[in-house]
C-alpha distance (Angstrom), angle and dihedral (degrees) to the residues before:
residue distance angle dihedral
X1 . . .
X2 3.62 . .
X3 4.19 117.5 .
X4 4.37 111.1 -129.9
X5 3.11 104.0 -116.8
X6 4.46 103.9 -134.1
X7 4.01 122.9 -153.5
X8 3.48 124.5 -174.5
X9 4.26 124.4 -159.7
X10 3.49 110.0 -172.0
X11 4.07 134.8 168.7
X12 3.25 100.0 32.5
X13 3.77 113.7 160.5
X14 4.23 97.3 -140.9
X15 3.93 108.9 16.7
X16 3.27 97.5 -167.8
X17 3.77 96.5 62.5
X18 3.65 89.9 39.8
X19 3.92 92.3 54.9
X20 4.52 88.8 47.5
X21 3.74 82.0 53.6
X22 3.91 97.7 50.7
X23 3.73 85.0 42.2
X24 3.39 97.0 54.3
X25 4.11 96.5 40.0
X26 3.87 82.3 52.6
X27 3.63 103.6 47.1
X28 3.94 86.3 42.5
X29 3.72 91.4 56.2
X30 4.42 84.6 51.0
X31 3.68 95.0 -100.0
X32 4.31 124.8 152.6
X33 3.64 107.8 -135.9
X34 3.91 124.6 -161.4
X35 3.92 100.2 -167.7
X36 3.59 111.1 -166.4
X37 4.00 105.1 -170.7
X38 4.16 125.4 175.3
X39 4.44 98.7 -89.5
X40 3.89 95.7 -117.0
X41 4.47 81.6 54.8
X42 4.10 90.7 56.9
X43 3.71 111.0 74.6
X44 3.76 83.4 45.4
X45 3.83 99.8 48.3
X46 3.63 89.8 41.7
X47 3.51 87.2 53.4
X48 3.39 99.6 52.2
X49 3.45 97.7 50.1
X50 3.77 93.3 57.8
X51 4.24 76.8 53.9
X52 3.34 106.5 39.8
X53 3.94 105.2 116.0
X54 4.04 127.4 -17.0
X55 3.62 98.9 -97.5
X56 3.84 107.0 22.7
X57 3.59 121.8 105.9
X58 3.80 113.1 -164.9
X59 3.98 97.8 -169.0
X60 4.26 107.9 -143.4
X61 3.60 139.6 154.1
X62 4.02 133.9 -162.9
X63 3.66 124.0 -130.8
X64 3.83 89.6 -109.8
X65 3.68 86.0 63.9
X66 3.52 127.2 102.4
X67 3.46 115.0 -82.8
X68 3.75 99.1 -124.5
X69 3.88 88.3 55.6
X70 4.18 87.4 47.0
X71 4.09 88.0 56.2
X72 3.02 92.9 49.8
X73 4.08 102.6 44.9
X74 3.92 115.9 89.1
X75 4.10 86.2 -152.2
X76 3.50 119.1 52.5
X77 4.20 117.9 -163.4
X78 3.81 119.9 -155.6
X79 3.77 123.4 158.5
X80 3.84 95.2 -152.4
X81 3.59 139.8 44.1
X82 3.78 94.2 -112.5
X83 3.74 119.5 176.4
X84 3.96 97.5 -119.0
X85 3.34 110.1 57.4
X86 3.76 111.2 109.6
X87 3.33 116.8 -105.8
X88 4.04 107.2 -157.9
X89 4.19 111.7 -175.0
X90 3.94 86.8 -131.7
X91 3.62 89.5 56.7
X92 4.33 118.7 89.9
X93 3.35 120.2 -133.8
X94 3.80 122.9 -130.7
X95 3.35 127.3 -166.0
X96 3.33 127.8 -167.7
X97 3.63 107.5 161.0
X98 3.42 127.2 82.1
X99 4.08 98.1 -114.8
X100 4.06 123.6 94.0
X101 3.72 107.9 -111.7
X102 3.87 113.7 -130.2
X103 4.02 104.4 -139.2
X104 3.68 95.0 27.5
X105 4.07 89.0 129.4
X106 3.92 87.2 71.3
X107 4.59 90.5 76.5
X108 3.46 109.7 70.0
X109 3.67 88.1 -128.5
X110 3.79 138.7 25.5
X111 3.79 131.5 -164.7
């Protein structure tokens, strides 16, 4: 049985830009990202990941998105914890929310 592996980033002065920075380090170093963010904080992270810097693409999907375009997506953006989303152990868990996530043990690491 493998242990999850928890991070914690704190004081940040803009989240948002700090999380579309940790998303793109991650998915640059290969990582799958399941990004679960607080609904009203979606459309904005979304967008800013589309604007994050002139000539970076950070490739992402939401869970209303097709499900071909979801396969294919590294980064994965839901605004609830809802009970189907996939949960793959070699996926990391962010959470950007203020709830606890039941089930978060199943990713092999959590930030």
């Amino acid at each position: 049985m493998s242990v999850t592996e928890v991070v914690f980033h704190f004081n940040a002065a803009d989240k948002r830009t700090h999380a579309c920075r940790l998303l793109r380090k991650a998915y640059g170093q290969g990582a799958r990202l399941l990004v679960v963010s607080e609904p009203q904080e979606l459309d904005p992270l979304d967008a800013a990941l589309w604007t994050l810097a002139g000539r970076d693409f950070v490739p992402h999907a939401r869970l209303n998105d097709p499900p071909e375009i979801q396969i294919h997506s590294p980064i994965l953006l839901v605004g609830e914890w809802p009970a189907e989303v996939p949960r793959p152990q070699d996926w990391v868990l962010v959470n950007l929310g203020q709830a606890f996530l039941p089930g978060y043990e199943q990713f092999a690491r959590v930030i």
